[in-house]
BAFI-3210 file (N, C-alpha, C; in Angstrom, 3 decimals, decimal comma, padded with zeros to 6 digits):
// residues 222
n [1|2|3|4|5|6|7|8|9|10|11|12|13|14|15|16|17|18|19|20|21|22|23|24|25|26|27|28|29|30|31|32|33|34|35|36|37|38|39|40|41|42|43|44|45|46|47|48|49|50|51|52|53|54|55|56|57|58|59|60|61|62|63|64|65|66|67|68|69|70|71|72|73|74|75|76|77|78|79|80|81|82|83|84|85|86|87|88|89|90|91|92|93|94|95|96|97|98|99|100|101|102|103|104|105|106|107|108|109|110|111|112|113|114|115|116|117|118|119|120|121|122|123|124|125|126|127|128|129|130|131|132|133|134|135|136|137|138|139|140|141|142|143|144|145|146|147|148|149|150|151|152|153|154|155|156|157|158|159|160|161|162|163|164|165|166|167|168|169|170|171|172|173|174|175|176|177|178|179|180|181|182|183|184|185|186|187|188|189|190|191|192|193|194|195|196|197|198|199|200|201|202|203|204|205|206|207|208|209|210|211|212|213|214|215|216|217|218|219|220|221|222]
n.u [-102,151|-099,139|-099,653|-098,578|-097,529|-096,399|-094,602|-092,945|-091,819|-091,023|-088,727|-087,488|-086,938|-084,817|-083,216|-082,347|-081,299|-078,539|-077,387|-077,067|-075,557|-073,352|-072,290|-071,528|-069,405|-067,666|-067,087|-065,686|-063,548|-062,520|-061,812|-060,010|-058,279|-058,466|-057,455|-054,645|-054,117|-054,049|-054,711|-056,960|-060,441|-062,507|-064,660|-064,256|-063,930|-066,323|-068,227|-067,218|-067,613|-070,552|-071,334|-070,532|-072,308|-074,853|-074,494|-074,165|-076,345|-078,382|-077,622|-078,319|-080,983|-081,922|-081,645|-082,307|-082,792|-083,043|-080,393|-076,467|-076,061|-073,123|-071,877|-072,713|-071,189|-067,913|-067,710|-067,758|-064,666|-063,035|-064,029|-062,908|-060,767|-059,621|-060,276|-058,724|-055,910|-055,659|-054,781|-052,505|-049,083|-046,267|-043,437|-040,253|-038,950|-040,316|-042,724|-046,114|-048,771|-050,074|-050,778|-053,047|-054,429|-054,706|-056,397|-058,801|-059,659|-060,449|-062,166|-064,561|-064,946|-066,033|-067,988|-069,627|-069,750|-071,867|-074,085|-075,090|-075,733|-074,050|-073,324|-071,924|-069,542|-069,110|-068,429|-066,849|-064,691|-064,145|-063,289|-060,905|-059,599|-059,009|-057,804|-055,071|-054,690|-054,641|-053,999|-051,675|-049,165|-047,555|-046,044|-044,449|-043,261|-041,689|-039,819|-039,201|-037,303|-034,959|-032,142|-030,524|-028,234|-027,013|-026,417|-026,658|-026,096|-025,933|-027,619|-027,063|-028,326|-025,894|-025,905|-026,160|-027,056|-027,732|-027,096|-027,117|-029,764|-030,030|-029,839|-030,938|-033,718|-033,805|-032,597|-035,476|-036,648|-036,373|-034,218|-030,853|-028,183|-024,869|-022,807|-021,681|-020,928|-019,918|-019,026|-017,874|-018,945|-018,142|-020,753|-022,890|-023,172|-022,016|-023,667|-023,051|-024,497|-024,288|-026,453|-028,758|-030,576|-034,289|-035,695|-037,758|-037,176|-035,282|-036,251|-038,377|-037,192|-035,398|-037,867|-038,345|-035,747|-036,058|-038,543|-037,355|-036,624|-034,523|-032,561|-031,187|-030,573|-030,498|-029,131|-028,885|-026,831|-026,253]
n.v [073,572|071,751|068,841|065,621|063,096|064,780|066,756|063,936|063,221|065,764|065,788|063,386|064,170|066,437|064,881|063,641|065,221|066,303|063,528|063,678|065,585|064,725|063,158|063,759|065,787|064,138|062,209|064,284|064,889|062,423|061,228|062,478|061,162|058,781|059,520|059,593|057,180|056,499|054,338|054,659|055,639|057,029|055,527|054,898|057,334|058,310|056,899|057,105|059,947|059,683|058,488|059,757|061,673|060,668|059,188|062,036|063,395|062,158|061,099|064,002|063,408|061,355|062,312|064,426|066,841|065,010|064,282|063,807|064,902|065,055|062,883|061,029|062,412|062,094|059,488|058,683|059,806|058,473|055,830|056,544|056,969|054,381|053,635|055,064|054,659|051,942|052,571|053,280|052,566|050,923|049,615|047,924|050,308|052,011|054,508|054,727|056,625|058,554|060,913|060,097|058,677|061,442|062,436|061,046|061,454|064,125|064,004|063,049|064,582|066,738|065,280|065,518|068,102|068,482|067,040|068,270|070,649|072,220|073,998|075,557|075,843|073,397|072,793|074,870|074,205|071,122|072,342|073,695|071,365|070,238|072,262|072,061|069,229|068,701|070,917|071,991|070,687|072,807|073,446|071,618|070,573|072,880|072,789|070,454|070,152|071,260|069,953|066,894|064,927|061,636|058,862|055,569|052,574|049,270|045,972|042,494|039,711|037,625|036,774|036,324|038,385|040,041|042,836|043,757|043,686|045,493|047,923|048,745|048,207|050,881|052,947|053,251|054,394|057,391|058,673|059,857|057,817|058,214|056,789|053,416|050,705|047,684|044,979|042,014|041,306|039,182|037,297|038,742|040,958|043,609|046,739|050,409|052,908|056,179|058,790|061,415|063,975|065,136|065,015|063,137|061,425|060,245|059,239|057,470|055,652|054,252|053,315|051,375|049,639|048,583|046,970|044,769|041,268|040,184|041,750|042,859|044,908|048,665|051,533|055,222|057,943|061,589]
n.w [-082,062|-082,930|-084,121|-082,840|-084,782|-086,580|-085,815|-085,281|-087,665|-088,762|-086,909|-087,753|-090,541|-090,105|-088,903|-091,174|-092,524|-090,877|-091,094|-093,968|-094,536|-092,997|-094,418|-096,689|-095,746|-094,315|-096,483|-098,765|-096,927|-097,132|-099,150|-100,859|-098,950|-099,826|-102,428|-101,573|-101,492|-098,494|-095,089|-094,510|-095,857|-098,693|-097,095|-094,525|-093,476|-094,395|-092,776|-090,255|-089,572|-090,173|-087,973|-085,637|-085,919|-085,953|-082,385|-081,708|-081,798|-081,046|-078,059|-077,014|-077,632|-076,087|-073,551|-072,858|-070,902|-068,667|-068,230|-068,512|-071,658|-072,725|-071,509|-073,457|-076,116|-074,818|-074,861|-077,454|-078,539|-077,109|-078,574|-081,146|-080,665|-080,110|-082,831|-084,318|-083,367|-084,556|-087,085|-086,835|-087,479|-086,312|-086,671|-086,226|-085,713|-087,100|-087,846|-088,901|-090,119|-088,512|-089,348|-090,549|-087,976|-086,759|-088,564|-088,382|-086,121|-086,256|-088,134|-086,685|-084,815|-086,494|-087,379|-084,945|-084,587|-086,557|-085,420|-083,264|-084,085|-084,879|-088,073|-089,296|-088,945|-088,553|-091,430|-091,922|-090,890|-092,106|-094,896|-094,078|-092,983|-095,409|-096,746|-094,935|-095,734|-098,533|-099,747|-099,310|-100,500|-101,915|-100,219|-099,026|-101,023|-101,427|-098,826|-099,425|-101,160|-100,098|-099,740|-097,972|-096,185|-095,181|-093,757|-093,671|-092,263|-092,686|-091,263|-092,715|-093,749|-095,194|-098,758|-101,882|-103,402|-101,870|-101,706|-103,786|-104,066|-101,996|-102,642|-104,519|-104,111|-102,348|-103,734|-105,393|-104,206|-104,680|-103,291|-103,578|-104,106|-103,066|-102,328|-102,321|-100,299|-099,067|-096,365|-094,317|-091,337|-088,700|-088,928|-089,838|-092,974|-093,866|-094,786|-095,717|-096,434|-098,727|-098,566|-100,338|-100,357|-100,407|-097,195|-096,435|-098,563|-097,517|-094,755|-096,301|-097,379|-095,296|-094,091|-096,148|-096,809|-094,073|-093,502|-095,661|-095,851|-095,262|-093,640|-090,772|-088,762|-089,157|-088,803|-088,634|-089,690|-089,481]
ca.u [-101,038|-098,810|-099,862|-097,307|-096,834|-095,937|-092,996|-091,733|-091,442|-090,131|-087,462|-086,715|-086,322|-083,894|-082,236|-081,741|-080,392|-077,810|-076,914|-076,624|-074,456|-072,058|-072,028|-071,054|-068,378|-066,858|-066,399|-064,446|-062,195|-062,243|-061,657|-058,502|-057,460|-058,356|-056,479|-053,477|-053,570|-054,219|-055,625|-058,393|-060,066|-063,334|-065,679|-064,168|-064,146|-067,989|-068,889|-066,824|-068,336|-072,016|-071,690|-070,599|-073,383|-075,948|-074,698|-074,537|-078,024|-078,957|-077,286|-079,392|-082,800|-082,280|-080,708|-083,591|-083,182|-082,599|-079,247|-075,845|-075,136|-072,157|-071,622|-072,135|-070,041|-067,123|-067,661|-067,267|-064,035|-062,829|-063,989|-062,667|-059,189|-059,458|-060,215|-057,584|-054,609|-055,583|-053,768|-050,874|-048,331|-045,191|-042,373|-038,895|-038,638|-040,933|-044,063|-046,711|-050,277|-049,936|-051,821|-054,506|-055,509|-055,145|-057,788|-060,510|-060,141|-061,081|-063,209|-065,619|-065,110|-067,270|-069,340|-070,070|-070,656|-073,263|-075,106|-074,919|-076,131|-073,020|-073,526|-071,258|-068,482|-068,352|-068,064|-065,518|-063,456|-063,793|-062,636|-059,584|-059,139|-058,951|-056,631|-054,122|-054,248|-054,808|-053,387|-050,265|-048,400|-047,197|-045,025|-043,927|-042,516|-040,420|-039,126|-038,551|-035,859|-033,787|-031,428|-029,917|-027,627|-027,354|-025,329|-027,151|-025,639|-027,381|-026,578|-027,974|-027,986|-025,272|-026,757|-025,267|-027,941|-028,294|-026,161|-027,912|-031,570|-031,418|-029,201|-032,104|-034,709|-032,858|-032,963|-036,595|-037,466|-036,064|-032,838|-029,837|-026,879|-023,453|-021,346|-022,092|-019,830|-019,893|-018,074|-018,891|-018,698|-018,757|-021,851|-023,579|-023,001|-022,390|-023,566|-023,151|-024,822|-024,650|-027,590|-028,168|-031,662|-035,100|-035,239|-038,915|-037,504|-034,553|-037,370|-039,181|-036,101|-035,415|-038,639|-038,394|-035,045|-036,399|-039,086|-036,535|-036,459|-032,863|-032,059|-031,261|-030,389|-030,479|-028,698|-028,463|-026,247|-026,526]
ca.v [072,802|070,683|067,020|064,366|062,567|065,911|066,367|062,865|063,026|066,972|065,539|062,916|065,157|066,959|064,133|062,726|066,332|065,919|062,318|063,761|066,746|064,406|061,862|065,017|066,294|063,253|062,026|064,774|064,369|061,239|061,557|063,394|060,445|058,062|059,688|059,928|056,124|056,309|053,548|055,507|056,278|057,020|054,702|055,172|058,623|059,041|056,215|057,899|061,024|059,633|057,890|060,735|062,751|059,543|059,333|063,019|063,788|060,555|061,789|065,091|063,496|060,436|062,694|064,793|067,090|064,003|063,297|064,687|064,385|065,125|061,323|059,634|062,733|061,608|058,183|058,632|060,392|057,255|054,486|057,293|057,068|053,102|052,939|055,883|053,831|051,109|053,224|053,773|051,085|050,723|048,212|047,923|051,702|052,898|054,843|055,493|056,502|059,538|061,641|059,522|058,982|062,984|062,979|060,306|062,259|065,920|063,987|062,508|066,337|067,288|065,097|065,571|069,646|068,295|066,687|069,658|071,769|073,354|073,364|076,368|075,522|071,584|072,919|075,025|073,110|070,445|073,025|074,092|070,021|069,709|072,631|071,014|067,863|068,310|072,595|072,552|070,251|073,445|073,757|070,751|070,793|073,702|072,435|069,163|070,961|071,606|068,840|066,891|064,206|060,272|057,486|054,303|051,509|048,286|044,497|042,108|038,489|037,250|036,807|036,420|039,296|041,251|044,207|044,509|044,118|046,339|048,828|049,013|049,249|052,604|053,928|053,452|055,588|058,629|059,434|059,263|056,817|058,751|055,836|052,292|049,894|046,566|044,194|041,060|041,254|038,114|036,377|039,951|041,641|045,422|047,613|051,518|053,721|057,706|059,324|062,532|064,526|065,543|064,198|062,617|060,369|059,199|058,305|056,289|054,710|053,352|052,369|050,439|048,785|047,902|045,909|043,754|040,014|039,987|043,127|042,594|046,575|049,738|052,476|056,391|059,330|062,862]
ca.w [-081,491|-083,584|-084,806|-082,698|-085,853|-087,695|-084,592|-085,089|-089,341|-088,853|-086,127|-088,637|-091,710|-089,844|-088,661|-092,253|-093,299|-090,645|-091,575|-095,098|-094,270|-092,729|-095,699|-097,313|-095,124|-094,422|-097,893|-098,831|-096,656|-097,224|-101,208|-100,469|-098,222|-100,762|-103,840|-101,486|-101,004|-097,135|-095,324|-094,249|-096,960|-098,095|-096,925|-093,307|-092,977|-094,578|-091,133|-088,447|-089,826|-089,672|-086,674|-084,568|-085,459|-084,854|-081,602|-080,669|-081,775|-079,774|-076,982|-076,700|-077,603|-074,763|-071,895|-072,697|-069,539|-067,454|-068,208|-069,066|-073,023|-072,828|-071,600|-074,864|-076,956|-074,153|-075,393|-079,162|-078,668|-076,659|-079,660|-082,265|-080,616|-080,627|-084,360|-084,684|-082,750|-085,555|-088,307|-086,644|-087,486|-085,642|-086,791|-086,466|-085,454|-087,897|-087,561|-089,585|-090,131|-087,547|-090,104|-090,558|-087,179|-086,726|-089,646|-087,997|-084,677|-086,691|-088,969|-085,732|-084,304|-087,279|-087,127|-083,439|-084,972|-087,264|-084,595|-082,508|-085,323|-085,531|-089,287|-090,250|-087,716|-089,185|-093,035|-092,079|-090,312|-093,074|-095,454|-093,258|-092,912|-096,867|-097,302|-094,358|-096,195|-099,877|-100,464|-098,643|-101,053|-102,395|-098,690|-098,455|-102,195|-101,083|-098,134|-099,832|-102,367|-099,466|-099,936|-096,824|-096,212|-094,709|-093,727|-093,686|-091,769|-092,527|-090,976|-093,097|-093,996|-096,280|-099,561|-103,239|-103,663|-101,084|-101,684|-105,490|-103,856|-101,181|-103,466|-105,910|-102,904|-101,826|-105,286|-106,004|-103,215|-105,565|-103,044|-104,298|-103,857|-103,176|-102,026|-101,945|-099,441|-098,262|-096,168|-094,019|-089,986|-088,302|-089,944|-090,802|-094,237|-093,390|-095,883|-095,858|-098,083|-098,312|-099,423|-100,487|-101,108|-099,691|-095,554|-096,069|-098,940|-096,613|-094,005|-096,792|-097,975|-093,962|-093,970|-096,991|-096,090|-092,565|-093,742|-096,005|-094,812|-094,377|-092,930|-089,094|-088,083|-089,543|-088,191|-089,226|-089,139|-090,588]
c.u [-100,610|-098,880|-098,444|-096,471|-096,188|-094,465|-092,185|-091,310|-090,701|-088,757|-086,698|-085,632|-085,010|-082,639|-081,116|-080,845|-079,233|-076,831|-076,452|-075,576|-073,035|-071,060|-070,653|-069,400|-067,299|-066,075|-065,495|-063,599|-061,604|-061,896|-060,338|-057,565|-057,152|-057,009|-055,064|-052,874|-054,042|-055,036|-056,666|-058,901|-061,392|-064,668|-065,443|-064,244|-065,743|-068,527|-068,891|-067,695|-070,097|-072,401|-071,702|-071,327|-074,687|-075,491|-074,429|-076,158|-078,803|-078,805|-078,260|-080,531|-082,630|-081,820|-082,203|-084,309|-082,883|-081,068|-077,614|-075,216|-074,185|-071,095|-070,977|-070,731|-068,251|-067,035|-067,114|-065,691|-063,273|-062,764|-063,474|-060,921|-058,715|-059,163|-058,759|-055,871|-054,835|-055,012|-053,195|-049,834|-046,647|-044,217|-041,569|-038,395|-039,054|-042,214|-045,082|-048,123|-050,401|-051,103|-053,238|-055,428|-055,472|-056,599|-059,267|-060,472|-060,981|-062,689|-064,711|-066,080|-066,439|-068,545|-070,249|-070,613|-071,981|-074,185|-075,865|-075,750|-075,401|-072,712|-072,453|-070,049|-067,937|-067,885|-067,050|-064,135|-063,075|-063,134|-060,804|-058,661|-058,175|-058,114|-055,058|-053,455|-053,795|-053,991|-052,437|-049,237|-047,551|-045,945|-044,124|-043,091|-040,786|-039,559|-038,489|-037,320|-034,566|-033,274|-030,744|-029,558|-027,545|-026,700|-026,442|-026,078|-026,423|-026,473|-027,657|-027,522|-027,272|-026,088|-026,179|-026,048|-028,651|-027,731|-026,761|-029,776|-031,778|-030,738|-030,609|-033,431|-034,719|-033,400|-034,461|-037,576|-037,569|-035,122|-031,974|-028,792|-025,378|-022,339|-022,065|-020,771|-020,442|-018,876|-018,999|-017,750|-019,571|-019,670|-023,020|-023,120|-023,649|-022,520|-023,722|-023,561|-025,296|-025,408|-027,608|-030,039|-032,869|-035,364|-036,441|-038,554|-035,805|-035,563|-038,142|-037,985|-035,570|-036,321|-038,682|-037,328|-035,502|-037,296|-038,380|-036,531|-035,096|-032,468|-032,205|-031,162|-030,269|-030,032|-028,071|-027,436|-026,370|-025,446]
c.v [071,745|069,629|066,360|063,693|063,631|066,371|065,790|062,993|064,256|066,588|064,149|063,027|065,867|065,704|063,189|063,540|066,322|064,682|062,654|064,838|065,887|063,633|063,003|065,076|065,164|062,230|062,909|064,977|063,350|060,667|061,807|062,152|058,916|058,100|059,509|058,253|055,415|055,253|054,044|056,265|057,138|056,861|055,215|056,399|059,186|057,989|057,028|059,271|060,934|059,052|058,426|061,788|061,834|059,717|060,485|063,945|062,572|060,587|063,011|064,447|062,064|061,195|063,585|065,842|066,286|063,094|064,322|064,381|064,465|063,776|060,589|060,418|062,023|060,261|057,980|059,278|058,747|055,799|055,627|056,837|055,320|053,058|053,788|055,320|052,621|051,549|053,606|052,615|051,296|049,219|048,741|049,579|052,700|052,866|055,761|055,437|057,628|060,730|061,069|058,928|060,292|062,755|062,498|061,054|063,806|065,343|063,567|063,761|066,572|066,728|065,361|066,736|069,126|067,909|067,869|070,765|072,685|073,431|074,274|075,997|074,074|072,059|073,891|074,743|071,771|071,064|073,673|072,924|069,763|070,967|072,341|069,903|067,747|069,689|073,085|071,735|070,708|073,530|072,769|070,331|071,348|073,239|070,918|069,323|071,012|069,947|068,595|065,651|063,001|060,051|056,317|052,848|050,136|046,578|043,736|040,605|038,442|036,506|037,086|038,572|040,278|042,806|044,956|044,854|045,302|047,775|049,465|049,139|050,625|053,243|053,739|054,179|057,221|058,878|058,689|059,366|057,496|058,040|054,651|051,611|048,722|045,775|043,135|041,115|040,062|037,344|037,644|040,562|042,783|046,197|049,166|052,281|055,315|058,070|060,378|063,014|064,483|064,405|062,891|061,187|059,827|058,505|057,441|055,073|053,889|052,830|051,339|049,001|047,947|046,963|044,868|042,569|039,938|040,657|043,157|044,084|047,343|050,526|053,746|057,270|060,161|063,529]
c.w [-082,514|-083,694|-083,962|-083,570|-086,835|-087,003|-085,249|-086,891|-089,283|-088,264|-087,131|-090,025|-091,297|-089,357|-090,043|-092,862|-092,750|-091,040|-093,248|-095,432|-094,119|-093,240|-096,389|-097,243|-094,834|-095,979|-098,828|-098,154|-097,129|-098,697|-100,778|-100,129|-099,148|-102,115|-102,885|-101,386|-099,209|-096,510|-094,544|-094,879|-096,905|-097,165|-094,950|-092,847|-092,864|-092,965|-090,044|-088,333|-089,074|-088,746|-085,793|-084,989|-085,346|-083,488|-080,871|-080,834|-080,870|-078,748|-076,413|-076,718|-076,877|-073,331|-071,777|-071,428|-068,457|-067,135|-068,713|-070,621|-073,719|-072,380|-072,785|-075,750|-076,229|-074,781|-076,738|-079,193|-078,167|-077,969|-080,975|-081,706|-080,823|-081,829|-085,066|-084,579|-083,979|-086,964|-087,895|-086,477|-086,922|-085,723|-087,032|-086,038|-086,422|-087,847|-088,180|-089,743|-089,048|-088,172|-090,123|-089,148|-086,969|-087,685|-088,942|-087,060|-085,183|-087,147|-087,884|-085,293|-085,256|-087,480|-086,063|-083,574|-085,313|-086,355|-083,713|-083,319|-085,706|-087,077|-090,000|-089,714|-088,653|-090,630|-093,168|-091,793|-091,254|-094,254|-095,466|-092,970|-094,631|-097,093|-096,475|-095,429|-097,902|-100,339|-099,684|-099,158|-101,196|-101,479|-099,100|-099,485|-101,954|-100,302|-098,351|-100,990|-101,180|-098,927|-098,383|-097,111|-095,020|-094,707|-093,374|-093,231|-091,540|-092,200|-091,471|-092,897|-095,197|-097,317|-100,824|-103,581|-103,242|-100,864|-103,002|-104,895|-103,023|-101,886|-104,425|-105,180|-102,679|-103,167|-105,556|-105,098|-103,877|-104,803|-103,993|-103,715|-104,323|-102,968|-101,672|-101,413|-098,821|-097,498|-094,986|-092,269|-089,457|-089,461|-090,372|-092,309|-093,713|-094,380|-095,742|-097,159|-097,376|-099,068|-099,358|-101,315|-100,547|-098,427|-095,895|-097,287|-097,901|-095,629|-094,535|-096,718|-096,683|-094,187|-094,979|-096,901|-094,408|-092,593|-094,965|-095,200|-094,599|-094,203|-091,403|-088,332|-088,965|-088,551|-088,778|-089,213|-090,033|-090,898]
res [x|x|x|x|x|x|x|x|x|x|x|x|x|x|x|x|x|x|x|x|x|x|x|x|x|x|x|x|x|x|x|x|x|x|x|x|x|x|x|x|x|x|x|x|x|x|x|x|x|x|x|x|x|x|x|x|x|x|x|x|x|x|x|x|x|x|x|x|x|x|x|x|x|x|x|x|x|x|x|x|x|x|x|x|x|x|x|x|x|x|x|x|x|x|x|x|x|x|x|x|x|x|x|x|x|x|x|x|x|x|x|x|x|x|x|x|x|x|x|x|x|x|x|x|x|x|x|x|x|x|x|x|x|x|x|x|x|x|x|x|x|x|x|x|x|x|x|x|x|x|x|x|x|x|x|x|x|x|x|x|x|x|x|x|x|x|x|x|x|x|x|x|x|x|x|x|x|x|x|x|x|x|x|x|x|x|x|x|x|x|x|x|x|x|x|x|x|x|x|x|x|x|x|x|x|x|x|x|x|x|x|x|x|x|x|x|x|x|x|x|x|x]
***
């Protein structure tokens, strides 16, 4: 009959191989998220990772038969969507970080495998994560060629300089400036600008104008 203390060091060993699987698994994602900039990078992804397979191996070896451990996994999904809603930023009518909580919610998933011992299941799903995120550039290239068109309606604060700053904002997004117009309504300065070229950098280029300090509205058309 097996030694007690030979149990608790075997159930540890395995527990450290888990904990090191998920270091693993979560840091490449979390590499990926890093190089892209994201603020979830890797430091947060290798946690969420090793935390949701601490508490779903913790879960099984306290329920133990006497409990349902499917409790605590319920739980981690819950403080995963908290920390997840914390990278999603919302101002002025712009919203971003949508990807990156998608990622902590997959990336806890896997860890929650590892705990589980789903060990082939988590490494391929991290695999299938990392060609989503990192080997579909190639797509999004293509579909970023297909050129499309803007109107930009912006009410700002009058400003010797505000028609050159946010002019030169716009442009350093990479669209490009087909008609520049100004004129002054009431105590706003109305500026129109038509843009012209992949959709995702018109959505930067709002967002960039929208956080401007003297920019009171933005408003689109296609």
């Amino acid at each position: 009959m097996p030694d007690f203390q030979d149990v608790m060091a075997s159930l540890r060993l395995d527990l450290l191989g888990q904990l090191l699987l998920a270091t693993l698994l979560g840091g490449a994602i979390g590499m990926e998220r890093e190089i892209s900039g994201k603020p979830a990078g890797l430091r947060t992804n290798i946690l969420i990772c090793v935390g949701a397979t601490l508490f779903t191996v913790l879960s099984v070896k306290l329920s133990a038969g006497r409990g349902d451990p499917g409790r605590v996994a319920a739980q981690i999904l819950t403080g995963v969507g908290f920390i997840g809603a914390g990278t999603i930023l919302h101002a002025r009518g712009s919203v971003t970080g949508l990807t990156s909580a998608a990622t902590i919610w997959v990336v806890s998933a896997i860890g929650m495998a590892v705990g589980s011992g789903a060990y082939v299941e988590a490494i391929g799903t991290t695999l299938l994560v990392m060609v989503v995120l990192a080997g579909l550039g190639f797509v999004e290239s293509s579909v970023a060629r297909r050129r499309s068109y803007s109107r930009f309606t912006i009410h700002a604060s009058p400003s010797a300089t505000a028609l050159e700053d946010l002019e030169a904002l716009v442009r350093r997004t990479g669209v490009e400036l087909t008609r520049v117009e100004s004129r002054h309504e009431n105590v706003d300065l109305v500026i129109e600008f038509d843009l012209r070229g992949p959709k995702r950098l018109h959505d930067q280029a709002r967002t960039a104008v929208l956080h401007h300090p003297g920019v009171r509205s933005v408003t689109t058309g296609e």
